[in-house]
Backbone bond lengths (Angstrom), bond angles and torsions (degrees), N, CA, C in turn:
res aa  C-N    CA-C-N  psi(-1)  N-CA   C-N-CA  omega(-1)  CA-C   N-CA-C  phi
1 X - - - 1.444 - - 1.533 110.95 -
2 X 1.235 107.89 -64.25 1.633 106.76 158.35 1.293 126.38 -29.79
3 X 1.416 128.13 -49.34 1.482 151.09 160.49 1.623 105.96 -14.27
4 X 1.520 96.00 -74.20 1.211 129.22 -158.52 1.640 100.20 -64.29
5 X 1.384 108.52 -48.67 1.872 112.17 -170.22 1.325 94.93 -60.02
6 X 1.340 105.23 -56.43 1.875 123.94 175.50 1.678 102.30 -3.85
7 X 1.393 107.13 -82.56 1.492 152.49 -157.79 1.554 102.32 -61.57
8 X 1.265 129.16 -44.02 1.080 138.05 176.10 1.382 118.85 -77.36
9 X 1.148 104.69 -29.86 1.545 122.51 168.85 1.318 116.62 -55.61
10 X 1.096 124.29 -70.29 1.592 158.85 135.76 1.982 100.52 2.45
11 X 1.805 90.84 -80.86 1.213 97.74 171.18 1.837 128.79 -40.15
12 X 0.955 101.69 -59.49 1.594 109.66 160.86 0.960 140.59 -42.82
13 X 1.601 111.46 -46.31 1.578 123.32 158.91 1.079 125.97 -68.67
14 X 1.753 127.47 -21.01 1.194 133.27 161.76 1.786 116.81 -64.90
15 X 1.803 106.19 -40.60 1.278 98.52 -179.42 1.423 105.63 -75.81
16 X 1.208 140.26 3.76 1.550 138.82 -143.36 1.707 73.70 -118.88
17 X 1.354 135.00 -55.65 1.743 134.55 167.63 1.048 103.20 -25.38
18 X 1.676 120.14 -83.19 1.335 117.18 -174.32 0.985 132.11 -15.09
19 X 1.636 95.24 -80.11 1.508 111.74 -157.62 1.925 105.59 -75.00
20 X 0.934 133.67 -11.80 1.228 140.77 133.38 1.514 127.02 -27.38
21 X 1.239 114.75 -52.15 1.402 124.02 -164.63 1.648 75.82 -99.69
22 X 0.828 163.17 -45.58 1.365 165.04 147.31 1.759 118.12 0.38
23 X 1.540 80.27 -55.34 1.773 106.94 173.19 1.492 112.42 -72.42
24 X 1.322 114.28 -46.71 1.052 133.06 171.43 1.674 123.99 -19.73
25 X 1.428 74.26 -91.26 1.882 107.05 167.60 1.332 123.98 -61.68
26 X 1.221 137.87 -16.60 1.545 165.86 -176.12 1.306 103.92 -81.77
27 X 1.299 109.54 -33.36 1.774 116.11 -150.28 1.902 96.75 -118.05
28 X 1.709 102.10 -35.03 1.602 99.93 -178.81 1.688 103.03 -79.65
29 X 1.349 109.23 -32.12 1.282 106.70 -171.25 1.774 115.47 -62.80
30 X 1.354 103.98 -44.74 1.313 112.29 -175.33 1.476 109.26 -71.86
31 X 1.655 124.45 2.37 1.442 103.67 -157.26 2.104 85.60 -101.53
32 X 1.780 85.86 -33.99 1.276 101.42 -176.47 1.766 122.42 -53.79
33 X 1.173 95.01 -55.34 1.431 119.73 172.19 1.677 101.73 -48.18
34 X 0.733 127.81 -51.30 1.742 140.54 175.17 1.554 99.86 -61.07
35 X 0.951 121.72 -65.33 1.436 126.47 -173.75 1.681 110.67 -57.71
36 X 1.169 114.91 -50.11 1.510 117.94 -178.81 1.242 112.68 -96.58
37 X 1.055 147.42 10.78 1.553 165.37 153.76 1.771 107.00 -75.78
38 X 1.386 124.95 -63.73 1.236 124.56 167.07 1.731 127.28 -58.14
39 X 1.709 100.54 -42.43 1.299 107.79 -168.83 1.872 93.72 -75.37
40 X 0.851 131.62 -32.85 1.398 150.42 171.92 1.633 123.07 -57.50
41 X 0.874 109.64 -42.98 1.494 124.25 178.37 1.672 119.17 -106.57
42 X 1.503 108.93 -15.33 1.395 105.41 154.45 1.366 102.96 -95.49
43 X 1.015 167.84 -73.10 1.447 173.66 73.94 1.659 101.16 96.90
44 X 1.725 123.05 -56.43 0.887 125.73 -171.16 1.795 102.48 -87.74
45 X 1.127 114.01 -57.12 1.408 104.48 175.93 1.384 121.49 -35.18
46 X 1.716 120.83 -23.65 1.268 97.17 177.89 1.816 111.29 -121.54
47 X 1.001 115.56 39.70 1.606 146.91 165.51 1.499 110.83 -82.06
48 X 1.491 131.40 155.43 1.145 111.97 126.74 1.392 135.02 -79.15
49 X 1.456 114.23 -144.31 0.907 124.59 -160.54 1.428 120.55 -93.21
50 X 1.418 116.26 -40.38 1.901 107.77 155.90 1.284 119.68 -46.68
51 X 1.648 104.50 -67.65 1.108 96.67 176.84 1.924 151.30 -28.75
52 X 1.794 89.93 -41.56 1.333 116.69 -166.47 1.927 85.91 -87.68
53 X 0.935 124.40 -57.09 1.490 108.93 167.84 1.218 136.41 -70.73
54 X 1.307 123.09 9.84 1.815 135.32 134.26 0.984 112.93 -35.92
55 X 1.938 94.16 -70.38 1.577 115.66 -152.71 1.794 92.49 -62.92
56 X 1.113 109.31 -61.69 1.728 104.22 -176.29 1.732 116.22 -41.89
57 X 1.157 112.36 -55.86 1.327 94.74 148.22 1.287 157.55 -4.49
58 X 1.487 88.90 -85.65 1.929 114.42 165.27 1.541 94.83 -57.50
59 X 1.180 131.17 -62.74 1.802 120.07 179.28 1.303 118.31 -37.60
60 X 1.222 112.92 -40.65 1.627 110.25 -164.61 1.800 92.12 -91.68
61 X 1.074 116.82 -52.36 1.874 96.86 168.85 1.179 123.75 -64.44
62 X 1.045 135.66 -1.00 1.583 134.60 152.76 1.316 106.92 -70.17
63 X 1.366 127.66 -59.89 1.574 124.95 175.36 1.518 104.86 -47.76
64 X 1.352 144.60 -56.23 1.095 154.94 -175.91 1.705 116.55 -51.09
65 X 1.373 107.60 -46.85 1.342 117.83 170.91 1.513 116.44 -77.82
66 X 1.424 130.98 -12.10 1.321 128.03 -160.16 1.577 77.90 -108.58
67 X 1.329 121.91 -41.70 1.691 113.26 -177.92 1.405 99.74 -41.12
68 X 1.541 127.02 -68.61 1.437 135.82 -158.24 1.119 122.90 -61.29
69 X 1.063 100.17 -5.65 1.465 121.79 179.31 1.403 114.49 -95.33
70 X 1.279 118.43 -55.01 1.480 133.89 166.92 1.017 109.21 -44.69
71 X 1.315 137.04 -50.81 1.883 152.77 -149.25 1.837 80.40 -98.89
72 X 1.159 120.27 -63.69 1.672 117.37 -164.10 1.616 96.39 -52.31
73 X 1.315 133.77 -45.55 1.528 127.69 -167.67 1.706 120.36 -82.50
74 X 1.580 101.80 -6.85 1.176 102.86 156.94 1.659 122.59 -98.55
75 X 0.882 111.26 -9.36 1.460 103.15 -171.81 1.926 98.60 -119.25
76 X 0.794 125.05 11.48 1.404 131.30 163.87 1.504 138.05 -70.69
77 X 1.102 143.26 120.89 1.557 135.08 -131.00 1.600 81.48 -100.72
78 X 1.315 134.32 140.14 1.329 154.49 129.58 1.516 122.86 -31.65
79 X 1.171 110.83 -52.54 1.617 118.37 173.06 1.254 109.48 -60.18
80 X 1.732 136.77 -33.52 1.397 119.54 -178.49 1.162 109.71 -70.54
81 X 1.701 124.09 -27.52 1.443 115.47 -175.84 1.639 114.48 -73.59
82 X 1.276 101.46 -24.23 1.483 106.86 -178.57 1.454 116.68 -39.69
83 X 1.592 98.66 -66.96 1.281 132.94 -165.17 2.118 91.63 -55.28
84 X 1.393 104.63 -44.64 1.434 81.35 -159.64 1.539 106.74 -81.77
85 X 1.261 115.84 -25.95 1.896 120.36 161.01 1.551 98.07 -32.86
86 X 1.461 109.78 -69.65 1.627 88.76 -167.99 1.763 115.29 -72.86
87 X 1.653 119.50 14.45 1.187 111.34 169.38 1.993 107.18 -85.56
88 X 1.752 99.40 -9.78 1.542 102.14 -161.88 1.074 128.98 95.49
89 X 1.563 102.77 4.35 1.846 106.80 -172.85 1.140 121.23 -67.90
90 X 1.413 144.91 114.78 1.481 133.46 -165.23 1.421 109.87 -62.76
91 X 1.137 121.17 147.59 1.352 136.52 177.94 1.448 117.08 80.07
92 X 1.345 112.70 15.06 1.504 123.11 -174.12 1.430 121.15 -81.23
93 X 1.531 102.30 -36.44 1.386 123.86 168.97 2.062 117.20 -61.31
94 X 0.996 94.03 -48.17 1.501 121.50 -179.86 1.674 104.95 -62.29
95 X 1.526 104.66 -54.37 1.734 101.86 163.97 1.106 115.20 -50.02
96 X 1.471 128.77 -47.28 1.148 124.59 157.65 1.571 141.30 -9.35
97 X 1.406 113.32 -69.85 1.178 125.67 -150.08 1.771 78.48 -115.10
98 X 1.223 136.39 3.72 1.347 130.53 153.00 1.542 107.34 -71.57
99 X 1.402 109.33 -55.41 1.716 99.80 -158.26 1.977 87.33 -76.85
100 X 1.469 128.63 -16.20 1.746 89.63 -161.61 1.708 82.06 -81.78
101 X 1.189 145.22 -23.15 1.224 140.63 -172.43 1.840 108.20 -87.17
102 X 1.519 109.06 32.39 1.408 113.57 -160.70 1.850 106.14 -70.35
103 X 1.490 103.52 -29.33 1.278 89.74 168.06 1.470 134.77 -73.15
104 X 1.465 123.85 -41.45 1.475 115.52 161.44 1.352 119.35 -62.28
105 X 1.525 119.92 -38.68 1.679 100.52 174.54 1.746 114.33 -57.30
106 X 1.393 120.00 -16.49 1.466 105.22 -175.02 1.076 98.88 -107.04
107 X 1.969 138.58 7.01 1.381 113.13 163.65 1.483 98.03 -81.38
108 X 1.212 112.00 -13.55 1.577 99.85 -172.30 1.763 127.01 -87.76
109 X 1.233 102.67 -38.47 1.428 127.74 152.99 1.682 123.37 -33.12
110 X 1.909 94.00 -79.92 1.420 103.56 168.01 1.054 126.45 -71.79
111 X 1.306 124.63 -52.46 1.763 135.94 -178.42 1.324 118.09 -63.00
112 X 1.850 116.48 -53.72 1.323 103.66 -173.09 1.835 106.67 -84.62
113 X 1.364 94.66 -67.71 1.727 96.09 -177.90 1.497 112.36 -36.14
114 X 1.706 114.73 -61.03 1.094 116.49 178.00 1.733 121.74 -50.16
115 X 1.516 115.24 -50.87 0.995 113.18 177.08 1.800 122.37 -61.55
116 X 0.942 99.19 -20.24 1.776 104.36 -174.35 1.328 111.29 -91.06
117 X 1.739 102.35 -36.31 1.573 93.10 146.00 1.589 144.45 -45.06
118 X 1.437 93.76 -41.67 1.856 92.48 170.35 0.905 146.21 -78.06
119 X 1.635 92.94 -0.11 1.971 126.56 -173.29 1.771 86.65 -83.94
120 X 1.547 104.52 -50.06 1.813 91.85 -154.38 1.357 91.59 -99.22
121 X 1.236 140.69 33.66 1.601 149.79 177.94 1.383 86.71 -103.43
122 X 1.939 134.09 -72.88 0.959 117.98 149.25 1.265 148.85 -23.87
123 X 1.568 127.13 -70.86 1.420 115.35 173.89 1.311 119.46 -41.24
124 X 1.459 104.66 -47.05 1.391 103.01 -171.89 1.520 129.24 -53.13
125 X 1.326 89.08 -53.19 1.794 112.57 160.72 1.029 112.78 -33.88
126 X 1.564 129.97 -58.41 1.770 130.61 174.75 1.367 111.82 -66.26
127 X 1.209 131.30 -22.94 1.513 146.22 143.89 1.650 113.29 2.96
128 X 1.999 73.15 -84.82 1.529 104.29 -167.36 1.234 121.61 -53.61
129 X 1.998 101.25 -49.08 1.504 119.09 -173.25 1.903 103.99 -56.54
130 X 1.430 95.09 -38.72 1.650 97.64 -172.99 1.489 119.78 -51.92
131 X 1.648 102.12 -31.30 1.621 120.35 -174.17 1.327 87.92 -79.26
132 X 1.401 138.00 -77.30 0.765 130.56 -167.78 1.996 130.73 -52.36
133 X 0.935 100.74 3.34 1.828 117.85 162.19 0.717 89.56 -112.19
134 X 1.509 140.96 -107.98 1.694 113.68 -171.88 1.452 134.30 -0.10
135 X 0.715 108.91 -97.73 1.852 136.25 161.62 0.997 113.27 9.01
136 X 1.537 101.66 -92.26 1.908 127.57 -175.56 1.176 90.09 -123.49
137 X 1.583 134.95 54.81 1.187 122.61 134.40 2.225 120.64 49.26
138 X 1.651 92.41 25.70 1.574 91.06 -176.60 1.561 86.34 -88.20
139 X 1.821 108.94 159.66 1.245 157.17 130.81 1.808 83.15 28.06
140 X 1.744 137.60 136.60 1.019 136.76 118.07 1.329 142.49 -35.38
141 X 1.957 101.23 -12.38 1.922 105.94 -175.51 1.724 85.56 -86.30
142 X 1.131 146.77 -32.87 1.290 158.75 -139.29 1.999 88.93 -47.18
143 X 1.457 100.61 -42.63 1.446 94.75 178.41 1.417 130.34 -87.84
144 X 1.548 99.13 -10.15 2.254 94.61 144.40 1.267 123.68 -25.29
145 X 2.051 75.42 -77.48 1.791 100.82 -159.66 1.164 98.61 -45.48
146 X 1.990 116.69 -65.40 1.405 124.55 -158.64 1.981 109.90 -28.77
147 X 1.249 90.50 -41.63 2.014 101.91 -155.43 1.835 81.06 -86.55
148 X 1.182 104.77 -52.40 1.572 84.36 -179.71 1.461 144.68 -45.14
149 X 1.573 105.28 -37.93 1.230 132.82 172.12 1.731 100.62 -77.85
150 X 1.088 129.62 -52.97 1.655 112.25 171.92 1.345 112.95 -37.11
151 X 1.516 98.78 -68.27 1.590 103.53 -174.89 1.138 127.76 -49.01
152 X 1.318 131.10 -20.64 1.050 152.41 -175.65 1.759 100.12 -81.38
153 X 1.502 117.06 -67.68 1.490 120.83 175.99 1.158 102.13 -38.64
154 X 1.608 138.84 -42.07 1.335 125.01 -133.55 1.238 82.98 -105.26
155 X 1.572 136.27 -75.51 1.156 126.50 174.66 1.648 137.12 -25.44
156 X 1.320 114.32 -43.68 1.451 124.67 167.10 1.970 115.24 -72.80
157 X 1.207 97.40 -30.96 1.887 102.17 168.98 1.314 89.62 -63.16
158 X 1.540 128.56 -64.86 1.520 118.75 -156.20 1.473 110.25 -43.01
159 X 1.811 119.01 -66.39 0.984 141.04 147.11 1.488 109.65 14.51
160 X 1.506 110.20 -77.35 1.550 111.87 -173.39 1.046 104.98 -95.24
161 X 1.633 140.13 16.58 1.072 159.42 144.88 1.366 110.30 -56.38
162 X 1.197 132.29 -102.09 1.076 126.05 158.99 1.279 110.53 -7.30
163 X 1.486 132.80 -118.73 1.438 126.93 -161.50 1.772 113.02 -19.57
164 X 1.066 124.01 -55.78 1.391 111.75 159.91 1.550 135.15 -51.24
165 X 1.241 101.51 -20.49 1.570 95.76 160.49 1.452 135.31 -92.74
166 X 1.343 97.64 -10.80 1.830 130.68 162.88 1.466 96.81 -63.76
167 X 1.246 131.21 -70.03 1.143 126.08 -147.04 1.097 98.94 -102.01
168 X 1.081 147.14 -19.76 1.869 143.51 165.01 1.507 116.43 -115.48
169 X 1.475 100.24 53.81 1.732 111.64 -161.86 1.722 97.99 -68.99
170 X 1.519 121.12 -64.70 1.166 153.42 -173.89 1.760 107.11 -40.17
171 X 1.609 93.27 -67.02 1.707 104.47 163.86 1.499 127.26 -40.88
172 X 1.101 115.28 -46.50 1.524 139.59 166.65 1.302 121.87 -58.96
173 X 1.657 117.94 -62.16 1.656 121.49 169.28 1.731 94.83 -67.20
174 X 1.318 129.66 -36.34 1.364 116.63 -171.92 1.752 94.58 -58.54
175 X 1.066 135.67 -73.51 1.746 146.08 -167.19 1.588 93.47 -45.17
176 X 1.264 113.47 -76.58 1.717 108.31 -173.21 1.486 123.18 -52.71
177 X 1.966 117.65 -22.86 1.665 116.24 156.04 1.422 102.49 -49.67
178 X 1.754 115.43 -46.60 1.446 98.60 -159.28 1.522 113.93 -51.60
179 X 1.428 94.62 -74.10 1.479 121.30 -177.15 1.632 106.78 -39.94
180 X 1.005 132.00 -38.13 1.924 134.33 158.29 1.512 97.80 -48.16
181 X 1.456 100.24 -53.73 1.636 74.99 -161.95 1.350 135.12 -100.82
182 X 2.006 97.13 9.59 1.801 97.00 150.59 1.285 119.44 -83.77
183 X 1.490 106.85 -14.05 1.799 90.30 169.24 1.871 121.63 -86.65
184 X 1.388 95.72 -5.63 1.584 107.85 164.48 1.516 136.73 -42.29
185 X 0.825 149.73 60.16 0.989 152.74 -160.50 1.683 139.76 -48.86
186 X 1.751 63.47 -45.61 1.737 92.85 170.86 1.914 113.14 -70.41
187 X 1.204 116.05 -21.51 1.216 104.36 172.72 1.750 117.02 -103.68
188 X 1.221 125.18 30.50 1.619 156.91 165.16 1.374 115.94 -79.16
């Protein structure tokens, strides 16, 4: 009988986790998304046109790199980091507590960064096309292609994204322990 209250207890506090991290992410995403959506879309509107297709660029490889990252921390073995903690390797510990927490680091990785990336990969994209009708007076479809061809970059990076995070999973959570754990504080 105890067992049972036990278990339910348990149960509860897990759904009470969730929906927490629920709140969480709901609330960082939207503040973020707001924040880099404005700073982003005024920023480029008053750029030209290299520039503003850098920056689109750099957006869509940030989404691309936070994917590989996401996909690398789930599929990454725990035991190699072990082994190198007790070699002393910095950031080994930190890989650690990345891959057992592998699912929120990759909603956050893939879903938010990544996802907010594809919001301002888009805007931006309609941005450009807009300058570019404006501008030099090209074609009104200009903002198909434009969004087509992003989507296309971003989706096909993921693509070979993934497989690189399959096959250099370890390498990857090894670099991102590091980089966690000079901004760590708590281990200072």
């Amino acid at each position: 009988m105890a067992n049972l209250k036990e278990n339910k207890n348990q149960k509860k506090q897990k759904e009470e986790s969730h929906f927490k991290w629920f709140i969480t992410i709901f609330i960082t995403t939207f503040i973020l998304s707001i924040i880099f959506s404005y700073i982003s879309t005024n920023s480029i509107t008053n750029l030209s046109m290299i520039p503003a297709i850098l920056i689109l660029i750099l957006v869509i490889i940030i989404g691309i790199v936070f994917d590989i990252i996401g996909v690398a921390v789930t599929v990454a073995k725990e035991e190699v980091f072990h082994a190198r903690a007790s070699e002393k390797i910095k950031g080994s510990k930190t890989a650690v507590k990345l891959i057992r927490n592998s699912a929120k680091v990759a909603n956050i990785c893939a879903d938010v960064i990544g996802d907010i990336c594809g919001v301002l990969s888009g805007a931006i994209s309609a941005i450009i096309a807009l300058k570019l009708t404006n501008d030099y007076g090209m074609n009104k479809n200009m903002q198909f292609i434009l969004s087509a061809l992003v989507a296309s970059l971003t989706v096909g990076g993921k693509a070979i994204g993934k497989n690189i995070a399959q096959k250099y999973k370890n390498n990857i959570v090894g670099f991102v322990g590091k980089i966690v754990h000079i901004f760590d504080f708590k281990n200072k």
